[in-house]
PDBQT receptor file of N, H, CA, C and O in Angstrom, charges set to zero:
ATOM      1  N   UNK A   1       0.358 -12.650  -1.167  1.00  0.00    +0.000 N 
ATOM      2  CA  UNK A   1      -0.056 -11.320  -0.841  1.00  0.00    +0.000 C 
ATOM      3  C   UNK A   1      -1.417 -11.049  -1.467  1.00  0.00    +0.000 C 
ATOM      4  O   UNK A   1      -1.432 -10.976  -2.695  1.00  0.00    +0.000 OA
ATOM      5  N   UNK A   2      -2.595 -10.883  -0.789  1.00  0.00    +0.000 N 
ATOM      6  H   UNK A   2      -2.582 -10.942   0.209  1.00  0.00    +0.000 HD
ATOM      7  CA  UNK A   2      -3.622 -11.128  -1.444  1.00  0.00    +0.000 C 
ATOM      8  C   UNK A   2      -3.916  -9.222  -1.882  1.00  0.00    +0.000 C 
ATOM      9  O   UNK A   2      -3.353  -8.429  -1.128  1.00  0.00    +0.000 OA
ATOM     10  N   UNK A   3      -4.562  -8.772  -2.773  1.00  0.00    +0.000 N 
ATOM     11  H   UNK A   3      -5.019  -9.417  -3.386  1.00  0.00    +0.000 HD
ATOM     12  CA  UNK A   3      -4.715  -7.798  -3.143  1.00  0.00    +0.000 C 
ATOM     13  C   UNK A   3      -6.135  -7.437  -2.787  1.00  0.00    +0.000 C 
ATOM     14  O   UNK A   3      -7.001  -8.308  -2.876  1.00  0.00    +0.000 OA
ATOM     15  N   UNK A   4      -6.552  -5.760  -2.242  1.00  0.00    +0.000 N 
ATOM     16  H   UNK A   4      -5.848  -5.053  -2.170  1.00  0.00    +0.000 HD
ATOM     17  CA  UNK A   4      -7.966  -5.572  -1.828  1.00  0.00    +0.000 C 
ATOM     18  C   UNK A   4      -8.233  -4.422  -3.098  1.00  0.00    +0.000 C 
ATOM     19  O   UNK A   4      -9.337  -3.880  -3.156  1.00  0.00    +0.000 OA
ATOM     20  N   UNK A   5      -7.541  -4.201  -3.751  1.00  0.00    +0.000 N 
ATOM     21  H   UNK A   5      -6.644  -4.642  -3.704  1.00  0.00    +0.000 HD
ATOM     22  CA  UNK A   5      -8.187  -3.318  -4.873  1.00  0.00    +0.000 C 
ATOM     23  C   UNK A   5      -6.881  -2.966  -6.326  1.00  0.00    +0.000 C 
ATOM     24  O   UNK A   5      -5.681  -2.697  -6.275  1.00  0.00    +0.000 OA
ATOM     25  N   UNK A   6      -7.392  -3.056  -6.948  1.00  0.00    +0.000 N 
ATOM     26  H   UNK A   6      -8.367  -3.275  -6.989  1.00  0.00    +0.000 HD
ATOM     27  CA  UNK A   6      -6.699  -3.348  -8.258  1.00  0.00    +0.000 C 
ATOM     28  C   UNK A   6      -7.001  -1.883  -9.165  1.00  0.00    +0.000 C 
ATOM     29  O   UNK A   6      -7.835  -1.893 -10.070  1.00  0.00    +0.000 OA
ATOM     30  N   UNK A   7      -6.263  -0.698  -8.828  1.00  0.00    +0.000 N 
ATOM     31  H   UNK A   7      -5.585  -0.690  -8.093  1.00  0.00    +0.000 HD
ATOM     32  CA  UNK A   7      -6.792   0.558  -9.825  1.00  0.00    +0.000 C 
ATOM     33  C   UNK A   7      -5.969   0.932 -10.516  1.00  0.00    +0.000 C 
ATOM     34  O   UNK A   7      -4.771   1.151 -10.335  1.00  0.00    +0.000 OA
ATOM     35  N   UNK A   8      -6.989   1.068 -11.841  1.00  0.00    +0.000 N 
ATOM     36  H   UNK A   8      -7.962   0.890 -11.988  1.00  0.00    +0.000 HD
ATOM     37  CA  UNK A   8      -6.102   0.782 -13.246  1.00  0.00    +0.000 C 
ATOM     38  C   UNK A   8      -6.507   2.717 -13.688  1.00  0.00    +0.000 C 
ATOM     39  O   UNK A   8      -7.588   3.288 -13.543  1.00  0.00    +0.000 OA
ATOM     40  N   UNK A   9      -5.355   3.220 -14.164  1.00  0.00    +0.000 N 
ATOM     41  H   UNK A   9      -4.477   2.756 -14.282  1.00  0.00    +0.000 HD
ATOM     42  CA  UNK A   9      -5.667   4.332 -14.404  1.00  0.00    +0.000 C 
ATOM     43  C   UNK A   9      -5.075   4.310 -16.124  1.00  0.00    +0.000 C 
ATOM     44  O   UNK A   9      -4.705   3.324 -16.762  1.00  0.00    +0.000 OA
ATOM     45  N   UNK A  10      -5.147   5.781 -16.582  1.00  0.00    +0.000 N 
ATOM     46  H   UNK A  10      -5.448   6.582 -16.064  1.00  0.00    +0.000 HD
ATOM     47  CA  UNK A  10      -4.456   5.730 -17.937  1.00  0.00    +0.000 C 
ATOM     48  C   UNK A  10      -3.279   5.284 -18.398  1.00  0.00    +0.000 C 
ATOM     49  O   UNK A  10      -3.030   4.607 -19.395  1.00  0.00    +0.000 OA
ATOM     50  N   UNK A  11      -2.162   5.997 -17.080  1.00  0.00    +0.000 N 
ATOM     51  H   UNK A  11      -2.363   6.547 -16.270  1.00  0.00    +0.000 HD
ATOM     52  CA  UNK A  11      -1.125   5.191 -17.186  1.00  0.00    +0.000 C 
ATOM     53  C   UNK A  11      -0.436   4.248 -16.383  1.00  0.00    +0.000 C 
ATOM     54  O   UNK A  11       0.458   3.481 -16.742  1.00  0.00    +0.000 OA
ATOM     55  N   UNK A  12      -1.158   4.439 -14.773  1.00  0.00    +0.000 N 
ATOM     56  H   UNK A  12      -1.884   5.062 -14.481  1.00  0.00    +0.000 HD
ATOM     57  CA  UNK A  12      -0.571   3.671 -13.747  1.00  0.00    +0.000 C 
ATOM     58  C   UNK A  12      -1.543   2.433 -13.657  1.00  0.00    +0.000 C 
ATOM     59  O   UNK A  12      -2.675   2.386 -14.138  1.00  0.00    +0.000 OA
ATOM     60  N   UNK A  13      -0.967   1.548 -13.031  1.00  0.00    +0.000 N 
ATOM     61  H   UNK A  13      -0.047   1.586 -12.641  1.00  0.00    +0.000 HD
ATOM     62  CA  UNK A  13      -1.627   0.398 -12.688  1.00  0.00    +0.000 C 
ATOM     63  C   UNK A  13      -1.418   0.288 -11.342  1.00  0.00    +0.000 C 
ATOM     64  O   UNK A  13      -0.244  -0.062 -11.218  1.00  0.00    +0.000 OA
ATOM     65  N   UNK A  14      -2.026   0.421 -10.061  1.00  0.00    +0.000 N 
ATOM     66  H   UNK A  14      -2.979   0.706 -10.162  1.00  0.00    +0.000 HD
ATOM     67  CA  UNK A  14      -2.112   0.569  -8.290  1.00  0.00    +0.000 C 
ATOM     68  C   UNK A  14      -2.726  -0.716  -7.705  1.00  0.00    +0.000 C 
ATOM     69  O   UNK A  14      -3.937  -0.937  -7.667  1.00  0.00    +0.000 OA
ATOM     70  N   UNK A  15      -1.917  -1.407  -7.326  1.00  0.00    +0.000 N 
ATOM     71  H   UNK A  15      -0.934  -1.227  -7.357  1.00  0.00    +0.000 HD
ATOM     72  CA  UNK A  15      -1.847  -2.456  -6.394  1.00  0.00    +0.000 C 
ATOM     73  C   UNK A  15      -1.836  -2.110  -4.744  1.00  0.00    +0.000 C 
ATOM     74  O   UNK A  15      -0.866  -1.696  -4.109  1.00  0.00    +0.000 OA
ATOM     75  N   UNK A  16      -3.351  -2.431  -4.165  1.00  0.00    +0.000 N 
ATOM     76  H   UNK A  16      -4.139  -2.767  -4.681  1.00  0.00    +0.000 HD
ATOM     77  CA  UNK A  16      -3.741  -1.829  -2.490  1.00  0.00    +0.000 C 
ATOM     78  C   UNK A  16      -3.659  -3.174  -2.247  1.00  0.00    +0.000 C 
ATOM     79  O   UNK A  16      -4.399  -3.984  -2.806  1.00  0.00    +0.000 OA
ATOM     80  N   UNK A  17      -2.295  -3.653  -0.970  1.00  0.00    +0.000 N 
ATOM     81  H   UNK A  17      -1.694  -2.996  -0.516  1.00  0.00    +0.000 HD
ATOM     82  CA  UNK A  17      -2.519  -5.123  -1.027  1.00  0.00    +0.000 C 
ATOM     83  C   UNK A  17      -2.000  -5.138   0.867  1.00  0.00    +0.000 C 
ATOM     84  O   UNK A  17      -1.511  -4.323   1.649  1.00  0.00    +0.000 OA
ATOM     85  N   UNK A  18      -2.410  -6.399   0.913  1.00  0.00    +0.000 N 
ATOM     86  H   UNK A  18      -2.807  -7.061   0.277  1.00  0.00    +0.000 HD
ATOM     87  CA  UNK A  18      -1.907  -6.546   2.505  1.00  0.00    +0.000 C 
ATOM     88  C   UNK A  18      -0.992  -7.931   2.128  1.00  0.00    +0.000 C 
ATOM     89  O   UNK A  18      -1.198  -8.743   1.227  1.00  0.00    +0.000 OA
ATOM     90  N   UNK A  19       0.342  -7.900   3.378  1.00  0.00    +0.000 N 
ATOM     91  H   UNK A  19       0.510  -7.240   4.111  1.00  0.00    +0.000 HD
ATOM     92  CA  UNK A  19       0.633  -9.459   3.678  1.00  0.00    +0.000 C 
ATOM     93  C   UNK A  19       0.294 -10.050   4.617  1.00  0.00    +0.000 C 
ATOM     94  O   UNK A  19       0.108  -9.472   5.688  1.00  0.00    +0.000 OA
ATOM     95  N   UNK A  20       0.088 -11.632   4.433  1.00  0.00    +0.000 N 
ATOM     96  H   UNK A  20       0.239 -12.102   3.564  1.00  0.00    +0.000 HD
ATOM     97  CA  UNK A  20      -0.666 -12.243   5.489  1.00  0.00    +0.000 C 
ATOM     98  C   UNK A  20       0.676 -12.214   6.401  1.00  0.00    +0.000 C 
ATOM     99  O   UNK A  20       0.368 -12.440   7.571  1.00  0.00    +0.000 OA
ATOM    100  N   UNK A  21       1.983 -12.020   6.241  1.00  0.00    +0.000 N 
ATOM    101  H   UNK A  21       2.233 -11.837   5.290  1.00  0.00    +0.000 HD
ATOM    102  CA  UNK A  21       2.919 -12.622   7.390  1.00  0.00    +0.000 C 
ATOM    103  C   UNK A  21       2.770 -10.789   8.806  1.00  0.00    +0.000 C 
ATOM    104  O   UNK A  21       3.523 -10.370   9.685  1.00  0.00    +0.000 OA
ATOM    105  N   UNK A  22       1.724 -10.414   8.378  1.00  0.00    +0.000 N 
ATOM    106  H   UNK A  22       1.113 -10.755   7.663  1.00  0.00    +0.000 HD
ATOM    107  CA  UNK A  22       1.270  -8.557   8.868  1.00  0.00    +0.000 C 
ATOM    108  C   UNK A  22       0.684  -8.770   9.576  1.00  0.00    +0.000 C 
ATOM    109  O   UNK A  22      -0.210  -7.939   9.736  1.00  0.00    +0.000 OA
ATOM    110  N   UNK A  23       0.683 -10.118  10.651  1.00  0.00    +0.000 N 
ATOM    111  H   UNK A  23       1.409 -10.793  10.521  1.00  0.00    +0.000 HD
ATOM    112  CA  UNK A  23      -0.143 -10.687  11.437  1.00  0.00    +0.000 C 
ATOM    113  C   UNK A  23       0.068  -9.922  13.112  1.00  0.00    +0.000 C 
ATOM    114  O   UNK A  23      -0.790  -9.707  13.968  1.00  0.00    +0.000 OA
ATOM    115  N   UNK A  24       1.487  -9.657  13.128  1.00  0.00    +0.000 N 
ATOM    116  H   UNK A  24       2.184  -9.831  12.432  1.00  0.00    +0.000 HD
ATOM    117  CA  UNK A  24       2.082  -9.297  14.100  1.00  0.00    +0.000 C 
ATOM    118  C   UNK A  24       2.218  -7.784  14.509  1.00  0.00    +0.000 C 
ATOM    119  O   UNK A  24       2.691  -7.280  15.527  1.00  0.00    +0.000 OA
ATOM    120  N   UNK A  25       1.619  -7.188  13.322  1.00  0.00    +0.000 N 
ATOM    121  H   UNK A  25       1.234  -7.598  12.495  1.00  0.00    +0.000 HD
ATOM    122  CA  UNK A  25       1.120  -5.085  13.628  1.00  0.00    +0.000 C 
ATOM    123  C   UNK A  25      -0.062  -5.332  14.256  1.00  0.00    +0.000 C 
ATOM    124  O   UNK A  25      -0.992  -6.137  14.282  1.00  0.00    +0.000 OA
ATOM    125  N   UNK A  26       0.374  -4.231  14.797  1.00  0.00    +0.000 N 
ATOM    126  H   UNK A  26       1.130  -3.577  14.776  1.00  0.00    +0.000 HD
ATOM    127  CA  UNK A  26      -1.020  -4.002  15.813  1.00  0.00    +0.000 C 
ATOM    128  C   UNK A  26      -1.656  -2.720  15.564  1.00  0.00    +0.000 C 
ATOM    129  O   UNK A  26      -2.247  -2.106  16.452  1.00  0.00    +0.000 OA
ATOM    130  N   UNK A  27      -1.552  -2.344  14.474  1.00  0.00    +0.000 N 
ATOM    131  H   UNK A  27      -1.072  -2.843  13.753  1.00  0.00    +0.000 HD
ATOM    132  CA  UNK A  27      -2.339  -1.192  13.351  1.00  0.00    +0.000 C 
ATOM    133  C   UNK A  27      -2.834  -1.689  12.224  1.00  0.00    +0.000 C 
ATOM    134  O   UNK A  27      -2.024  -2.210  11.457  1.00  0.00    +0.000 OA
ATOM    135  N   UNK A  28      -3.924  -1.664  11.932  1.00  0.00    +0.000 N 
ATOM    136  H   UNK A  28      -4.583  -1.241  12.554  1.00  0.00    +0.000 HD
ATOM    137  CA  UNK A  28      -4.234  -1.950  10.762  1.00  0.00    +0.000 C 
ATOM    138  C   UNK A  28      -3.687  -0.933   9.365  1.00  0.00    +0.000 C 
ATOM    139  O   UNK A  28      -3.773   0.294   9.422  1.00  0.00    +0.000 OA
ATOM    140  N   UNK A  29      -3.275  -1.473   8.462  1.00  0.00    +0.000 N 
ATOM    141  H   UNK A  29      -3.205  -2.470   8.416  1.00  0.00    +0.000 HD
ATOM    142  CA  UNK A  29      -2.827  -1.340   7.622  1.00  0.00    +0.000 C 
ATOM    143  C   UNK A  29      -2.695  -1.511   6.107  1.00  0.00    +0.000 C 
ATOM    144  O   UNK A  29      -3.137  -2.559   5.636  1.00  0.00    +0.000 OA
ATOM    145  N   UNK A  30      -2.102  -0.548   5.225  1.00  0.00    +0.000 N 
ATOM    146  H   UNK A  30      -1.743   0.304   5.607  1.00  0.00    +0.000 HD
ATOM    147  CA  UNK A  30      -2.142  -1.460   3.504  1.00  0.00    +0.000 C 
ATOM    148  C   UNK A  30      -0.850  -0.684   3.136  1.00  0.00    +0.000 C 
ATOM    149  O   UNK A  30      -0.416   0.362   3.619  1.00  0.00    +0.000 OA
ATOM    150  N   UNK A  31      -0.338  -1.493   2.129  1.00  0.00    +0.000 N 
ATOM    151  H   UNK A  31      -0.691  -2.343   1.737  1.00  0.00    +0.000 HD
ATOM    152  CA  UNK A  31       0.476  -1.269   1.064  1.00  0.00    +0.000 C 
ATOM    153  C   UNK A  31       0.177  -1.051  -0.266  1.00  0.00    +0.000 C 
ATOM    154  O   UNK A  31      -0.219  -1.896  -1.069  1.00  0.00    +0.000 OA
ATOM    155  N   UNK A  32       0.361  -0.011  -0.440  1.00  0.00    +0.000 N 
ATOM    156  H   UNK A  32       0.683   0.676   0.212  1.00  0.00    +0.000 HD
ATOM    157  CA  UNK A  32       0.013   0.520  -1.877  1.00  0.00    +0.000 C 
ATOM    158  C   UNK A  32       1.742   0.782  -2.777  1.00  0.00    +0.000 C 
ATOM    159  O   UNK A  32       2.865   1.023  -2.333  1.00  0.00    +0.000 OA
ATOM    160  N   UNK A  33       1.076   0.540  -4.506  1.00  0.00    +0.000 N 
ATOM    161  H   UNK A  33       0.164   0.345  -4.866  1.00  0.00    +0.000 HD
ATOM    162  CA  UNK A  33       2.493   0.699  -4.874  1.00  0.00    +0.000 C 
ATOM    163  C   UNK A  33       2.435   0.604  -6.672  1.00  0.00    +0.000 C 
ATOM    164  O   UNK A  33       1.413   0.042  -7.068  1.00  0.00    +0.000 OA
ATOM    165  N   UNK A  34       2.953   0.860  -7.271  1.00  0.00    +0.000 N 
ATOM    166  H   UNK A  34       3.783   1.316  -6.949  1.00  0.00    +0.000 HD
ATOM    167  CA  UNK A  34       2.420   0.908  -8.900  1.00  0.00    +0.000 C 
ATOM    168  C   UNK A  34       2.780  -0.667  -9.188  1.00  0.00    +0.000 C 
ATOM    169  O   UNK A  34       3.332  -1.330  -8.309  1.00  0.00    +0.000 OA
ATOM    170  N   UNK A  35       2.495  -1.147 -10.264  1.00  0.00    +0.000 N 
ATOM    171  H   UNK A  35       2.046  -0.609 -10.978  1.00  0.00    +0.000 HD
ATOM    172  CA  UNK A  35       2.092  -2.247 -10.427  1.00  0.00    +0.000 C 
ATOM    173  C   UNK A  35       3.924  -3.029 -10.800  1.00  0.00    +0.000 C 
ATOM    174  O   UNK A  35       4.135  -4.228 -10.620  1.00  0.00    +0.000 OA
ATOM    175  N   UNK A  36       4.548  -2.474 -11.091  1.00  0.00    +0.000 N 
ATOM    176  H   UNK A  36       4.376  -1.500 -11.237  1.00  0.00    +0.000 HD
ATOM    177  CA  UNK A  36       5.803  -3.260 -11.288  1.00  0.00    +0.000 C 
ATOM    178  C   UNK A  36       7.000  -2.659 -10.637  1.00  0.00    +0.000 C 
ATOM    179  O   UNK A  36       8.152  -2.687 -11.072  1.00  0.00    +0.000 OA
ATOM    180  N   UNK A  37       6.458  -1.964  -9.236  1.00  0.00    +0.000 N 
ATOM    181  H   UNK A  37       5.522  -1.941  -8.883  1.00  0.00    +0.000 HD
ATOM    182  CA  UNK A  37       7.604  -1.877  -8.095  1.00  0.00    +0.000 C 
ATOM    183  C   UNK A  37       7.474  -2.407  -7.321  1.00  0.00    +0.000 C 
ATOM    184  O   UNK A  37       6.379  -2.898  -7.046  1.00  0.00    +0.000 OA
ATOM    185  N   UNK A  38       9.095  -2.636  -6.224  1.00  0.00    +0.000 N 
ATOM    186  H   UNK A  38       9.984  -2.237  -6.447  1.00  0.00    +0.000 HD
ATOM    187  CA  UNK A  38       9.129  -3.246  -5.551  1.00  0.00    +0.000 C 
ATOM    188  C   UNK A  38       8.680  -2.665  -4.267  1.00  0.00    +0.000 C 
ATOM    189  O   UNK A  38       7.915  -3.080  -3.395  1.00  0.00    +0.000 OA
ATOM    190  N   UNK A  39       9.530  -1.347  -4.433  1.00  0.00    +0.000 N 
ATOM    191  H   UNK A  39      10.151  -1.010  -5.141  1.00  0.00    +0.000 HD
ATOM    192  CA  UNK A  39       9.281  -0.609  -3.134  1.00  0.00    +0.000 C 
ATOM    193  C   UNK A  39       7.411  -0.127  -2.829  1.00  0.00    +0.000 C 
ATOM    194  O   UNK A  39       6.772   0.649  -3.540  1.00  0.00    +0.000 OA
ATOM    195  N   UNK A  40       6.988  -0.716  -1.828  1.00  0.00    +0.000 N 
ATOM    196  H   UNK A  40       7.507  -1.347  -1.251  1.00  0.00    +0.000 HD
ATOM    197  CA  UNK A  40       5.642  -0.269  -1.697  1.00  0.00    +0.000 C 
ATOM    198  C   UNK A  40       5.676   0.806  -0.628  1.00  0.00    +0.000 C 
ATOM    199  O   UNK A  40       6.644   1.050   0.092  1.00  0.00    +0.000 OA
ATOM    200  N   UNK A  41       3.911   1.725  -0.604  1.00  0.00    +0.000 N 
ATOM    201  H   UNK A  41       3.124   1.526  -1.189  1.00  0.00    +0.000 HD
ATOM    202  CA  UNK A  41       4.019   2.751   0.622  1.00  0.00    +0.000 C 
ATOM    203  C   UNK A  41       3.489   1.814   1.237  1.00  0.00    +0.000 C 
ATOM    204  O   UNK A  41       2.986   0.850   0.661  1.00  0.00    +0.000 OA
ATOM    205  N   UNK A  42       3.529   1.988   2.734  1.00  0.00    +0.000 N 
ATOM    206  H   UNK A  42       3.937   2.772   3.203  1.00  0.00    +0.000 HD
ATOM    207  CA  UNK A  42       2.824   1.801   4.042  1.00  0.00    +0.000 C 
ATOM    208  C   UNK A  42       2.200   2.588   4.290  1.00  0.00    +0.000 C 
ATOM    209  O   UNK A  42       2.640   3.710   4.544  1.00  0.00    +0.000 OA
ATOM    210  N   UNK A  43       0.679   2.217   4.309  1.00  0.00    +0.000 N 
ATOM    211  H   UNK A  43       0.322   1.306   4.103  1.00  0.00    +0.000 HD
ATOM    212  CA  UNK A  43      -0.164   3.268   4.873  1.00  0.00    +0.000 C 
ATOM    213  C   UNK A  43      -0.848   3.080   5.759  1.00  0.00    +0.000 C 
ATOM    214  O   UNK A  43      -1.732   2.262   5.501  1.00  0.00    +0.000 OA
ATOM    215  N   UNK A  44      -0.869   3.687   7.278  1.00  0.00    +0.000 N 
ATOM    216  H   UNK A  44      -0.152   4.352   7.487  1.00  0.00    +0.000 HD
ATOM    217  CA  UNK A  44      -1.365   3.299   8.501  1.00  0.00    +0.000 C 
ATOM    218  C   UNK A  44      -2.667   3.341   8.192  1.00  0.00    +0.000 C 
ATOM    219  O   UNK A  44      -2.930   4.060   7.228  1.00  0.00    +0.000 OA
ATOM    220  N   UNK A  45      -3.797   2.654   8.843  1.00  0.00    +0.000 N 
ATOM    221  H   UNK A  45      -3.583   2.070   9.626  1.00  0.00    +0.000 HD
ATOM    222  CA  UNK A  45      -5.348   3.314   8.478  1.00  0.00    +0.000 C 
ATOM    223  C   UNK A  45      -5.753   3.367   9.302  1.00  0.00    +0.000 C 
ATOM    224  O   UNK A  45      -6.949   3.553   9.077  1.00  0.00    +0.000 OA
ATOM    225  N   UNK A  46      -5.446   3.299  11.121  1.00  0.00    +0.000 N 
ATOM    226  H   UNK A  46      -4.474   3.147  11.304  1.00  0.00    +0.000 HD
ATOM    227  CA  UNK A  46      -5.615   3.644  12.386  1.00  0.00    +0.000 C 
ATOM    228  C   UNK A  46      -4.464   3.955  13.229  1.00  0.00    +0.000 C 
ATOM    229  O   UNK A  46      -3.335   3.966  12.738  1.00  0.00    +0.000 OA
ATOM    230  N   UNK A  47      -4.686   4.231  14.570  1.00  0.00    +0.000 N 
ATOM    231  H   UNK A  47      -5.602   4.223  14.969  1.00  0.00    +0.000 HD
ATOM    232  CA  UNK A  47      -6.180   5.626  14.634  1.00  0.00    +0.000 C 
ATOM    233  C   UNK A  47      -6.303   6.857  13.975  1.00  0.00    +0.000 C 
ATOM    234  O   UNK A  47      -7.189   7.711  14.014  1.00  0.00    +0.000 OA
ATOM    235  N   UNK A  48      -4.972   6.767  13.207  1.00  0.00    +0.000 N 
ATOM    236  H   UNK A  48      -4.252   6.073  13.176  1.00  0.00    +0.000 HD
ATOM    237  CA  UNK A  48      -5.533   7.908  11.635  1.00  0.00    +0.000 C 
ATOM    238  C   UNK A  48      -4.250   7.690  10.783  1.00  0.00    +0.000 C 
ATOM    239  O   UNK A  48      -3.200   7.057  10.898  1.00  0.00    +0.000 OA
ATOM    240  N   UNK A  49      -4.821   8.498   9.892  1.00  0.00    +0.000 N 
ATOM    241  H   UNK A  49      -5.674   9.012   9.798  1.00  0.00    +0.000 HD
ATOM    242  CA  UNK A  49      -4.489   7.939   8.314  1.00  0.00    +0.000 C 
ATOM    243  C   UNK A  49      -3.210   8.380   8.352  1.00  0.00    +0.000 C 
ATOM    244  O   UNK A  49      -3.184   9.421   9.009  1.00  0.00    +0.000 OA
ATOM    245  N   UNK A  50      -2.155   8.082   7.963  1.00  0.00    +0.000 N 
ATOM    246  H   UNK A  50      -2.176   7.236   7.429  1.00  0.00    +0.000 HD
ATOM    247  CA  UNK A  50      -0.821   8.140   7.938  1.00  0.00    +0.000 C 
ATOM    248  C   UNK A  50       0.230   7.424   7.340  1.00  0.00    +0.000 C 
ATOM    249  O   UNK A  50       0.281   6.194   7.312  1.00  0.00    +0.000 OA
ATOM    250  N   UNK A  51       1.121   8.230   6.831  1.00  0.00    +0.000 N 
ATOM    251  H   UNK A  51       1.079   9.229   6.854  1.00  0.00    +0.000 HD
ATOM    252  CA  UNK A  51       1.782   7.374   5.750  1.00  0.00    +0.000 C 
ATOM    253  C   UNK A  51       3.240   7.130   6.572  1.00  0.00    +0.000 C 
ATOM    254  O   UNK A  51       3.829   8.062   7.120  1.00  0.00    +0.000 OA
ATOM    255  N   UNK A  52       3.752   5.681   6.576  1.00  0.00    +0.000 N 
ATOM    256  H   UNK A  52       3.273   4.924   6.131  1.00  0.00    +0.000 HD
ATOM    257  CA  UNK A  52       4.410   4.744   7.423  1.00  0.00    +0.000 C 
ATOM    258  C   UNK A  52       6.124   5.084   6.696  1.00  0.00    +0.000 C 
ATOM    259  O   UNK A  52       7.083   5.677   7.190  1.00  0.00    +0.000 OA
ATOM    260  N   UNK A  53       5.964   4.471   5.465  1.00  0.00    +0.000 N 
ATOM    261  H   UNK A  53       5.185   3.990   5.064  1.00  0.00    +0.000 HD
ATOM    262  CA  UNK A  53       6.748   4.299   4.653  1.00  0.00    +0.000 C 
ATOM    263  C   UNK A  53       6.799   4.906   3.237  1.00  0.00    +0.000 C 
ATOM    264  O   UNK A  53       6.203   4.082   2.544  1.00  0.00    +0.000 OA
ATOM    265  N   UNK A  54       7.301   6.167   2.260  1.00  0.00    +0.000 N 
ATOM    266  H   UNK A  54       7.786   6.836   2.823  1.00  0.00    +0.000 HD
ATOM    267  CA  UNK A  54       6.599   6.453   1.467  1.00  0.00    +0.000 C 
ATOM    268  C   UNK A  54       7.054   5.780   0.040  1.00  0.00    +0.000 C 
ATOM    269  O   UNK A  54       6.466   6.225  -0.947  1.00  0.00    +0.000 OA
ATOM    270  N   UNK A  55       7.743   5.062  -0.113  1.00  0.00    +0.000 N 
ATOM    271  H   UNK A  55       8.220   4.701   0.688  1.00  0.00    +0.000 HD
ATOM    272  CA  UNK A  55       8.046   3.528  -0.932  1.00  0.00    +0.000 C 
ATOM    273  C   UNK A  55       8.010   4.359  -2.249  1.00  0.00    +0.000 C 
ATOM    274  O   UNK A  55       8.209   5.540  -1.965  1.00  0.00    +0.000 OA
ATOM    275  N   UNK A  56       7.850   4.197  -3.429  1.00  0.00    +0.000 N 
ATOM    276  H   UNK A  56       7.688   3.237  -3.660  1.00  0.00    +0.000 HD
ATOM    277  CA  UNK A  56       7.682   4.921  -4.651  1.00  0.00    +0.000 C 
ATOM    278  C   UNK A  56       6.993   5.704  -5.090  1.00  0.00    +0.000 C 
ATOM    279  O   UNK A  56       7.128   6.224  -6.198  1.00  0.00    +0.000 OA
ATOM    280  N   UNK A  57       5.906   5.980  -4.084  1.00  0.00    +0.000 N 
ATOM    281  H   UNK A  57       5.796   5.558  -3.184  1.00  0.00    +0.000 HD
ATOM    282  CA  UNK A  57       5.116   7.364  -4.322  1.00  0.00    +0.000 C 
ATOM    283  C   UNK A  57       5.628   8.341  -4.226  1.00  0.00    +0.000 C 
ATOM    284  O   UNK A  57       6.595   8.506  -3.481  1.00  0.00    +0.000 OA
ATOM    285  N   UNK A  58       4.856   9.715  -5.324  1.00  0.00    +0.000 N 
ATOM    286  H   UNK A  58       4.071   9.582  -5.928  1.00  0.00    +0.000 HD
ATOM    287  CA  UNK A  58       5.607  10.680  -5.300  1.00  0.00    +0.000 C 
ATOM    288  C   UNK A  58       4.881  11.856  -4.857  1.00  0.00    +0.000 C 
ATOM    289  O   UNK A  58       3.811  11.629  -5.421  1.00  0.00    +0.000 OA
ATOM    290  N   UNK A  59       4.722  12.870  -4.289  1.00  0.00    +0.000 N 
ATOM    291  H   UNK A  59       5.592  13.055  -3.831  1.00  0.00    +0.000 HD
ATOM    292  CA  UNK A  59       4.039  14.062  -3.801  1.00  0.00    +0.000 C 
ATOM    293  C   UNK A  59       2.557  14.491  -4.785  1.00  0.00    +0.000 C 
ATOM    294  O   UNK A  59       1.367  14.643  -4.508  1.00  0.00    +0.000 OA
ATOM    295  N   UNK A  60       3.565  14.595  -6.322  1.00  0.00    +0.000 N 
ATOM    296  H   UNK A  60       4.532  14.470  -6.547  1.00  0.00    +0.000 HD
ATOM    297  CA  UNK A  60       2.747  14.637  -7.457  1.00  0.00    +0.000 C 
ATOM    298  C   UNK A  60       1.931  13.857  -7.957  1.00  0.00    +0.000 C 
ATOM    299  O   UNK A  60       1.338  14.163  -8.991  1.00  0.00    +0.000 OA
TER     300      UNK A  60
């Protein structure tokens, strides 16, 4: 799973990553998710921004 951005905050650590087996969506896309969960979000990034799956993110 190769990772496109690595953001390190005070207390979270945010993993923006794609999988290569994501060959077969026909939306482009990322998974975002704190650094030692499993559950990730899905976040559509066409034809607009939209959240797929909301995995361990929280509103707050």
């Amino acid at each position: 799973m190769p990772k496109i951005l690595l953001y390190i905050t005070a207390k979270v650590v945010w993993n923006f990553l794609f999988w290569n087996t994501d060959y077969y969506e026909n939306r482009a896309h990322v998974h975002v998710g704190k650094r030692s969960t499993e559950h990730l979000c899905k976040i559509w990034l066409e034809p607009i921004v939209e959240i797929d799956r909301q995995g361990d993110l929280t509103e707050a």
